[in-house]
C-alpha angles and dihedrals in degrees: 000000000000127000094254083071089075134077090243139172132225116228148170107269092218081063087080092089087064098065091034085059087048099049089050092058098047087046087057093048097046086059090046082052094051093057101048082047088238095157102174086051095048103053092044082060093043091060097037079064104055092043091055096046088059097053086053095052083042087047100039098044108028104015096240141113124203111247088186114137086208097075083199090065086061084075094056091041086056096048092049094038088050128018100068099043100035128054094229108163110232099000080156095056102043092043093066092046087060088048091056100054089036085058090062100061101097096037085054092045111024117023113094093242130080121247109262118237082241097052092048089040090061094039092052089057087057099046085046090046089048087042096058098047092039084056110045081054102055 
């Protein structure tokens, strides 16, 4: 699927800084979170991270923002915007991990049930494991 596919925005690329920004201070908080064992907290975070590092890989790289309502299409966005035009070693991989982490969003916020410490625990590994590679690529 191309990116045209996608409800996209057009942005400046030096706006990636924004959402890394973004993405730094919900990292931080999701480890605040973890420490206070504030699960539900932590996972929201979690999840705020991995979206806006995504933005800033979208923004940085290709100049858009996903303007999709469907936070799991951002994944997609990020594969078909990036993959074939830039060399980033294991898009594929990492993608899933996002995916992993993003699919936990409505259980975390609407779901009538709190997130469980093993549950946050897990998710955190994954958003370590996105940030890392996010990072060392923007």
């Amino acid at each position: 699927m191309s990116p045209k596919s996608y409800k996209t925005k057009k942005i400046e690329r030096s706006d990636f800084i924004i959402y890394l920004s973004k993405a730094k201070e919900f990292y931080r908080t999701m480890y605040r979170a973890e420490k206070a064992e504030d699960w539900n907290a932590a996972g929201l975070n979690g999840v705020h991270c991995v979206i806006s590092l995504i933005d800033a890989l979208l923004c940085k790289y290709a100049g858009i923002r996903s303007s999709e309502e469907e936070h799991m299409k951002v994944i997609d966005l990020l594969n078909s915007s990036l993959s074939d035009k830039y060399n980033f070693k294991d898009i594929s991989q990492k993608s899933q991990t996002a995916k992993r982490v993003i699919v936990k969003k409505n259980l975390i916020e609407y779901e009538n049930r709190s997130f469980l410490q093993s549950e946050a625990l897990g998710m955190i590994k994954h958003v370590q494991r996105f940030y890392e590679w996010a990072i060392g690529n923007l």
